[in-house]
Backbone as numpy.savetxt, mean C-alpha at the origin, in Angstrom:
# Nx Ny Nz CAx CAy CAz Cx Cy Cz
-6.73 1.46 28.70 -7.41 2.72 28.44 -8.81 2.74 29.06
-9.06 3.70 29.69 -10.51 3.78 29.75 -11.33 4.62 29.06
-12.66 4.68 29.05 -13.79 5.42 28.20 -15.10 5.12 29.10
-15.67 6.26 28.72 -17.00 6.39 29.09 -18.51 6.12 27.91
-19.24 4.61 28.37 -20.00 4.41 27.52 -21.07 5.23 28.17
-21.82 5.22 26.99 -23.47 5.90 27.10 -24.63 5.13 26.24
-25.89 4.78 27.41 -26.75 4.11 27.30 -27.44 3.85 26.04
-27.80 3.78 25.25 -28.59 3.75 24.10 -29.63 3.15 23.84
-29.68 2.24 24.54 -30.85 1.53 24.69 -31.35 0.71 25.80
-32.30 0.63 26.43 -32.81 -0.08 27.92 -33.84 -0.44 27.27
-34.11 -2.12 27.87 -35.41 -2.83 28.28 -35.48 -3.87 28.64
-36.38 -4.39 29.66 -36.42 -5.78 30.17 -35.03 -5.80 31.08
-34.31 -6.86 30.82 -33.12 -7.38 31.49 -31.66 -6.74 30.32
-32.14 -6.26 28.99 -31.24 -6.16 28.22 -30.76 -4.76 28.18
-29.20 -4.39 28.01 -29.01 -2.38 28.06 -27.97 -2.63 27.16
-27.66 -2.13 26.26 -26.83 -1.50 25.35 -26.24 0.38 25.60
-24.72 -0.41 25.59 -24.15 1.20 25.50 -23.30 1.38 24.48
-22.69 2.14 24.03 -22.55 2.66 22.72 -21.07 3.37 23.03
-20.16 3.73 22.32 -19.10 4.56 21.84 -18.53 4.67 20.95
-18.68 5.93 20.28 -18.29 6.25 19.08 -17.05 6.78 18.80
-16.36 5.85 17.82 -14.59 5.67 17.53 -14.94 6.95 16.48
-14.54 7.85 17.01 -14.23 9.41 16.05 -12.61 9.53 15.65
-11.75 8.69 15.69 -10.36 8.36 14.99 -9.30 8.96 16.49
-10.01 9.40 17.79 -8.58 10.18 18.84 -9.00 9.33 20.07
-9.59 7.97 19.67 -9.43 7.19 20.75 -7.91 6.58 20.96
-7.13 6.11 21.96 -6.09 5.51 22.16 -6.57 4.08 21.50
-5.20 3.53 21.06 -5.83 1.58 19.83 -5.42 1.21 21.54
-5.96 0.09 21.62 -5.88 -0.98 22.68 -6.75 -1.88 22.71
-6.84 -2.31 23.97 -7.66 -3.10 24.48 -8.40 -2.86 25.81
-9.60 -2.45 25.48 -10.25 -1.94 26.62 -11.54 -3.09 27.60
-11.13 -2.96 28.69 -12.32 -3.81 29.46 -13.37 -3.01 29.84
-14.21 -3.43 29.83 -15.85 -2.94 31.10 -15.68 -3.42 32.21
-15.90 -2.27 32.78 -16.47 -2.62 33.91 -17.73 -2.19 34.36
-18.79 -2.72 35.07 -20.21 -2.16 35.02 -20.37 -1.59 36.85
-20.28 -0.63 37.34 -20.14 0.14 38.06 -22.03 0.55 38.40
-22.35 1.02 39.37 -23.76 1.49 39.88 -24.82 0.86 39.73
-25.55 -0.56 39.28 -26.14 -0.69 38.99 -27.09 -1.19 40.44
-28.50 -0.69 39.75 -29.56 -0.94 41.09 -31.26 -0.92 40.84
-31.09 -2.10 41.48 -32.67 -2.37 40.94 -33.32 -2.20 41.56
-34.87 -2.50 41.22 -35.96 -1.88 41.89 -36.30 -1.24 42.98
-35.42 -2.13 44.14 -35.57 -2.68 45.34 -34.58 -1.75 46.34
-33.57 -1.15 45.47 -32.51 -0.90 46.29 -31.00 -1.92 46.31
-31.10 -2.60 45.99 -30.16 -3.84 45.58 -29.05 -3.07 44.71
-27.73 -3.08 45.45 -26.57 -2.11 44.11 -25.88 -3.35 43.93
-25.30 -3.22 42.76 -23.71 -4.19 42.04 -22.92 -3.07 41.59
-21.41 -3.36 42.29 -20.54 -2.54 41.77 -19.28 -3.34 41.28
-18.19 -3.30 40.22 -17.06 -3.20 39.96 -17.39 -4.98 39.10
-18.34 -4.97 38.56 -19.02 -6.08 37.92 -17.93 -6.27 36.90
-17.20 -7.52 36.44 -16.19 -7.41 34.98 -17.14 -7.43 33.62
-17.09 -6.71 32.84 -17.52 -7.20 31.61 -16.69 -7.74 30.53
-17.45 -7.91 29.50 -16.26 -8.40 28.28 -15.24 -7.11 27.92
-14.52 -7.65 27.15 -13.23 -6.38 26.83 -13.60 -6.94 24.93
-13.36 -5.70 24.44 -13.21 -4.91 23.48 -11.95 -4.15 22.79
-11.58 -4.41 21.65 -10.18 -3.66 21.02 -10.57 -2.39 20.15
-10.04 -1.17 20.07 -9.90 -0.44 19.42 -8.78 -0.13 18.80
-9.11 -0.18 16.99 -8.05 0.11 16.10 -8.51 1.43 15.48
-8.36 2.48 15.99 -9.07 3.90 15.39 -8.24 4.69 14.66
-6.61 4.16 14.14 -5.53 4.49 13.83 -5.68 3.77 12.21
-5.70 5.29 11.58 -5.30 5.01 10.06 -3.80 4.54 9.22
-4.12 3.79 8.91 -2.53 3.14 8.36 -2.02 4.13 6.99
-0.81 4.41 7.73 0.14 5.13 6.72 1.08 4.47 5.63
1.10 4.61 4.68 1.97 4.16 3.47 3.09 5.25 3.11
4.52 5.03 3.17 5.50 5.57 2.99 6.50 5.38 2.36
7.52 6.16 1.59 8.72 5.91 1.13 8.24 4.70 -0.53
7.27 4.84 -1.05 6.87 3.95 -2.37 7.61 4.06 -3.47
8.38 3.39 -4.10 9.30 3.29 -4.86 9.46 1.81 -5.43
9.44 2.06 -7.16 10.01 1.43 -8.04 12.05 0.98 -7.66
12.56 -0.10 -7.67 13.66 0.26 -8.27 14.30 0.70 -9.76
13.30 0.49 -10.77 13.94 1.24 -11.69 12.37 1.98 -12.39
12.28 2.93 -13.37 11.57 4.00 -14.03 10.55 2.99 -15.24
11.75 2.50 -15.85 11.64 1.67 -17.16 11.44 0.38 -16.57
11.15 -0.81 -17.24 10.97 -2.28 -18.04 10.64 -2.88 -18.90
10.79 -4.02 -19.58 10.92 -4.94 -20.75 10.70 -5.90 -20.11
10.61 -6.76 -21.19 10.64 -8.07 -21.50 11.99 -9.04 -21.24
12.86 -8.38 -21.41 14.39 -8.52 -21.78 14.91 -8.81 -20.20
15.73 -10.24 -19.77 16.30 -10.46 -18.57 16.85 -9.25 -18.55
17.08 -9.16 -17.20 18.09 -7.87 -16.41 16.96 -6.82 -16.58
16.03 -6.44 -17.47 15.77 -5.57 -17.02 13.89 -5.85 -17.22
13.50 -7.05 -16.54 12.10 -7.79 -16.34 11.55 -8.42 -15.29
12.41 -7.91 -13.93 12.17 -7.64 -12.57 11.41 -6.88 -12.06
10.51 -6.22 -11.72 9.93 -4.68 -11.24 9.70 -5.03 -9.76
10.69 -4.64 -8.64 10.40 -4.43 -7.17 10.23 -2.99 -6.77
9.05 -3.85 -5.89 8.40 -2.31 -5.27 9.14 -2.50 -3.87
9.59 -1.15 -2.96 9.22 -1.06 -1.40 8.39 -0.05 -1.27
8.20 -0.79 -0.36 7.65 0.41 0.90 7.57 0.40 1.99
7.12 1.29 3.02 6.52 1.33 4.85 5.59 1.06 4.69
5.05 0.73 6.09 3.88 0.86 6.70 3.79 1.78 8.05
3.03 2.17 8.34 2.82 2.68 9.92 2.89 1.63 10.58
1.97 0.78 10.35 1.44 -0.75 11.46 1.82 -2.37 10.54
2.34 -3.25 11.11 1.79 -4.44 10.61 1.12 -4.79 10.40
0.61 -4.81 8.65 -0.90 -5.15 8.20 -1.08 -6.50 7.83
0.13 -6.95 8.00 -0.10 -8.45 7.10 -0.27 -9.53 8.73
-0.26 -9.28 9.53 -0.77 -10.20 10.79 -2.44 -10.46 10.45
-3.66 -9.82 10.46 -4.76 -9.25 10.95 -5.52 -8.84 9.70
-4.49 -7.98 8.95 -5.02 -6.64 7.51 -4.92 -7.48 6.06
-4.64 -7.29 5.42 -4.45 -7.32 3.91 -3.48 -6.45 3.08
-2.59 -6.87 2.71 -2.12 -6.03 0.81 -2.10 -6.52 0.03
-2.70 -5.34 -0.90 -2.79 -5.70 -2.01 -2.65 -4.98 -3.10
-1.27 -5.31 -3.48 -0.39 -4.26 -4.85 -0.67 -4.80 -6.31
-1.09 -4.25 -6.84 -1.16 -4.63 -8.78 -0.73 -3.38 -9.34
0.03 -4.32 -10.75 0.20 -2.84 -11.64 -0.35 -3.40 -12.91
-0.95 -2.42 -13.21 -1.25 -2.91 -14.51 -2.66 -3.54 -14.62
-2.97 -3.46 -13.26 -4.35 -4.68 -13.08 -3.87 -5.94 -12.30
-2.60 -6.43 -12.85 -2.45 -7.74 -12.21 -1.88 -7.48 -10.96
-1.91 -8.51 -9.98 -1.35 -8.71 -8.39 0.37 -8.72 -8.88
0.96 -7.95 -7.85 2.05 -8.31 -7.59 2.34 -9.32 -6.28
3.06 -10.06 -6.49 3.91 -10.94 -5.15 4.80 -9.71 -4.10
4.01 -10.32 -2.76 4.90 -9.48 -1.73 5.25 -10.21 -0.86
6.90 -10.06 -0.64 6.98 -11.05 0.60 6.31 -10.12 2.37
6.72 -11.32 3.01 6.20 -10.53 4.31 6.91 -9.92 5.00
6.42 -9.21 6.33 6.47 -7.64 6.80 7.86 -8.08 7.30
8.72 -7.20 7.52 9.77 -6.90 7.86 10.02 -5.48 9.05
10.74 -5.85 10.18 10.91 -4.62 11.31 11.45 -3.48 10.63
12.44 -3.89 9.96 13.20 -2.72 9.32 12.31 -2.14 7.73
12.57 -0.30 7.46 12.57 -0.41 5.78 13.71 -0.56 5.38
13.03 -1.54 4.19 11.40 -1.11 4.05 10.91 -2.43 4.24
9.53 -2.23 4.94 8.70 -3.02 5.58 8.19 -3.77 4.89
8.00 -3.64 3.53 7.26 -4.44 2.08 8.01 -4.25 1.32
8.60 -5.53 0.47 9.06 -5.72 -0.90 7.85 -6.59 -1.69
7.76 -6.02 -2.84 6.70 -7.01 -3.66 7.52 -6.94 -5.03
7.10 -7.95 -6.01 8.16 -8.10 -7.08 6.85 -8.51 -8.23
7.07 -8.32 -9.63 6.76 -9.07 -10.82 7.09 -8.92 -12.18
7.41 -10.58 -12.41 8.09 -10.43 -13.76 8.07 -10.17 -15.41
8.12 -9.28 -15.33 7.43 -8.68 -16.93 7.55 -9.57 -17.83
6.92 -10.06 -18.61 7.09 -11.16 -19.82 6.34 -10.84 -21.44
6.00 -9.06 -21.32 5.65 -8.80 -22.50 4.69 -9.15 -22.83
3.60 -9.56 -21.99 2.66 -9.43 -21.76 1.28 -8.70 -22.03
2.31 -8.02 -20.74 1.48 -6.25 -20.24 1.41 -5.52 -21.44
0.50 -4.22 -20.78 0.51 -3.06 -21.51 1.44 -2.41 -21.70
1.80 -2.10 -22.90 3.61 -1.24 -23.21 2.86 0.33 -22.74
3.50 0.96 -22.51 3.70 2.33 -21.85 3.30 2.83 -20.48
2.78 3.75 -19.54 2.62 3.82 -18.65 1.95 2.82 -17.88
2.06 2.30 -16.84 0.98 1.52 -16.09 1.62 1.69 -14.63
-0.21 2.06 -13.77 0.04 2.52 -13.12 0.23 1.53 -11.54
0.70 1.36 -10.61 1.06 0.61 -9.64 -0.23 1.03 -8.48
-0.87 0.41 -7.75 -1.59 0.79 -6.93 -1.44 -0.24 -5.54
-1.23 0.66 -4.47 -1.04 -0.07 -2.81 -1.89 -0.10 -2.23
-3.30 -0.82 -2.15 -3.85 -1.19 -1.25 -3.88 -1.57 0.27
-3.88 -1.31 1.19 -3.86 -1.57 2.86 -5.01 -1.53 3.17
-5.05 -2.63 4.56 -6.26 -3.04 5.01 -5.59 -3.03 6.55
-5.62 -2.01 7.70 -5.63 -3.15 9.13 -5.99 -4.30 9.67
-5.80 -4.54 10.72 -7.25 -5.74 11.49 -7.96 -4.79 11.63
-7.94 -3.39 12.07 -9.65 -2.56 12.63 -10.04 -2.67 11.55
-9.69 -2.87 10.27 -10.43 -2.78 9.20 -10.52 -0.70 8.30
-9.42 -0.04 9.02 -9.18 0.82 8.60 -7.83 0.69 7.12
-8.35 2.07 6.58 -7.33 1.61 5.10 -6.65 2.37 4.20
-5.86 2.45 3.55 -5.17 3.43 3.24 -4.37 2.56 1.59
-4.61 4.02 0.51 -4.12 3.18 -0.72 -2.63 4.50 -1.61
-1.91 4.25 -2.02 -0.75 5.11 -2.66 -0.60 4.58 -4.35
-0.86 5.13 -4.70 -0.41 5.39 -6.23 0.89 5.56 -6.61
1.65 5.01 -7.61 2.66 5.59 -8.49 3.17 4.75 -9.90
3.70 5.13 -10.70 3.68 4.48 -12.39 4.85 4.40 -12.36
5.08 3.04 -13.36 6.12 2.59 -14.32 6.06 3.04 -15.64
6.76 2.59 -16.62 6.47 2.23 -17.96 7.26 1.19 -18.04
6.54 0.28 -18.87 6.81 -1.15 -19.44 7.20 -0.17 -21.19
8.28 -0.90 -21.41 8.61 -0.63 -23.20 9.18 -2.09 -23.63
8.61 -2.73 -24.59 8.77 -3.47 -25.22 9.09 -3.57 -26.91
9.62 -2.60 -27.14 9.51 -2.21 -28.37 11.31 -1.73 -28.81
11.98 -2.14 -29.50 13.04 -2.19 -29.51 13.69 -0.87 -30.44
14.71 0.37 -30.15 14.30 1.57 -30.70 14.54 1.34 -32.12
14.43 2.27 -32.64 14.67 2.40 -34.31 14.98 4.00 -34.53
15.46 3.96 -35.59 15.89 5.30 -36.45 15.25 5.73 -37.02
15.00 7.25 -36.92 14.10 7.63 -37.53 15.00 8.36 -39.22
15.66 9.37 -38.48 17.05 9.91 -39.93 18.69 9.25 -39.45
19.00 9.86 -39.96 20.46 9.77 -40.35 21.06 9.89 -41.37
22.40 11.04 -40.75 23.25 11.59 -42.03 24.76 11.17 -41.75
25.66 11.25 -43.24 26.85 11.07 -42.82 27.58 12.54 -43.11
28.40 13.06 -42.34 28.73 14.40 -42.74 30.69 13.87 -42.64
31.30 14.62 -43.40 30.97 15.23 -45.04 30.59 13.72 -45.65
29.79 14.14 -46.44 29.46 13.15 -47.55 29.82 13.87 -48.92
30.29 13.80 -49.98 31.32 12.32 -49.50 32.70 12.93 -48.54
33.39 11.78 -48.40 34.48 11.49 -47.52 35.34 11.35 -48.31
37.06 12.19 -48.52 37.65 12.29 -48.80 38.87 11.51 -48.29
40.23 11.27 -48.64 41.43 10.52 -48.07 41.82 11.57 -46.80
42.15 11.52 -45.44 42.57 12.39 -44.43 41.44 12.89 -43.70
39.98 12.72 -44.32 38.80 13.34 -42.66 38.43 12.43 -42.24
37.88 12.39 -41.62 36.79 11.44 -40.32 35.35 11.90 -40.25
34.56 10.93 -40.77 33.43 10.95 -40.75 32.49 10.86 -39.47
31.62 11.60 -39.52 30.61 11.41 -38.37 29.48 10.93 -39.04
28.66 10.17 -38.14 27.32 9.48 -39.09 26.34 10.09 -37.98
25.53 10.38 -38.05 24.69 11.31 -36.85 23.28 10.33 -37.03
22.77 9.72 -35.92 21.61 9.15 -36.25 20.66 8.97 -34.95
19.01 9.72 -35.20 18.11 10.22 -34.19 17.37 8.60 -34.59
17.29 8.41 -33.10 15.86 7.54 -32.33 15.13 7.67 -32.42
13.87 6.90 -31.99 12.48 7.05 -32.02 12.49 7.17 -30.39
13.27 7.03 -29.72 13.41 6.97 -27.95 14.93 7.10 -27.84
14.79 7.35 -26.39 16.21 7.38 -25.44 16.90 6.54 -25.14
18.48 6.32 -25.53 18.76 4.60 -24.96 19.07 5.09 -23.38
């Protein structure tokens, strides 16, 4: 890619030039080259190499974020909680993630070509906070650009109970069939 720097500062033997990453630069890797230069005398240097420079001006996208299940416990089979998700870019070369729910870190394995690009996992042990808690995705590039996604579980640890219950007909005679009708404190 090329770009056009601009001077910012001159003195002595030392010049600084400047370009400002406004986010619609192309990411790469860009070289200098120092072109016109001429001193006092008349003396030119042209097509001089300078150092090269990377631009990461590309904000990282988070996509497709999903729980596999709504609910969790304490209780094997259902004290797993995996997250996926995308990425735009490979952040884990260069960048950082960093997923917690609840406050605590989740475990993520690493990046994958295909989605989803991130699985992270952790095992509820009743612990945590019982009812909503919320999951948060942290991203970091190497440019050091960053991008974070929200979304909630609920942890229930609490095993349901009855609140009424009737038996109809009460009483029960020789020849009917009883129904016993009985409301939760929750949904199984």
């Amino acid at each position: 890619p090329a770009a056009q720097l601009s001077p910012s500062y001159e003195g002595g033997t030392e010049y600084v030039y400047t370009i400002p990453i406004t986010g619609g630069e192309t990411d790469g890797t860009y070289t200098v080259t120092i072109n016109g230069l001429e001193d006092q005398v008349g003396n030119t240097a042209t097509g001089l190499a300078g150092a090269s420079f990377d631009i990461d001006a590309s904000i990282p996208v988070i996509s497709n974020l999903a729980a596999d299940a709504p609910r969790y416990s304490a209780q094997t089979g259902f004290n797993l909680l995996t997250l996926t998700f995308d990425v735009s870019e490979d952040v884990t070369v260069d960048g950082a993630v960093q997923v917690m729910v609840g406050g605590a870190g989740m475990e993520c394995g690493g990046y994958s070509g295909t989605s989803p690009n991130l699985t992270c996992t952790q095992t509820i042990d009743g612990t945590e906070t019982e009812g909503d808690n919320t999951i948060v995705v942290d991203i970091v590039d190497g440019g050091g650009n960053s991008a974070k996604e929200i979304t909630s579980v609920e942890f229930d640890f609490t095993a349901p109970s009855p609140i009424s219950g009737f038996a109809s007909p009460n009483p029960a005679r020789h020849g009917v069939e009883v129904y016993y009708q009985v409301s939760l404190d929750e949904s199984l």
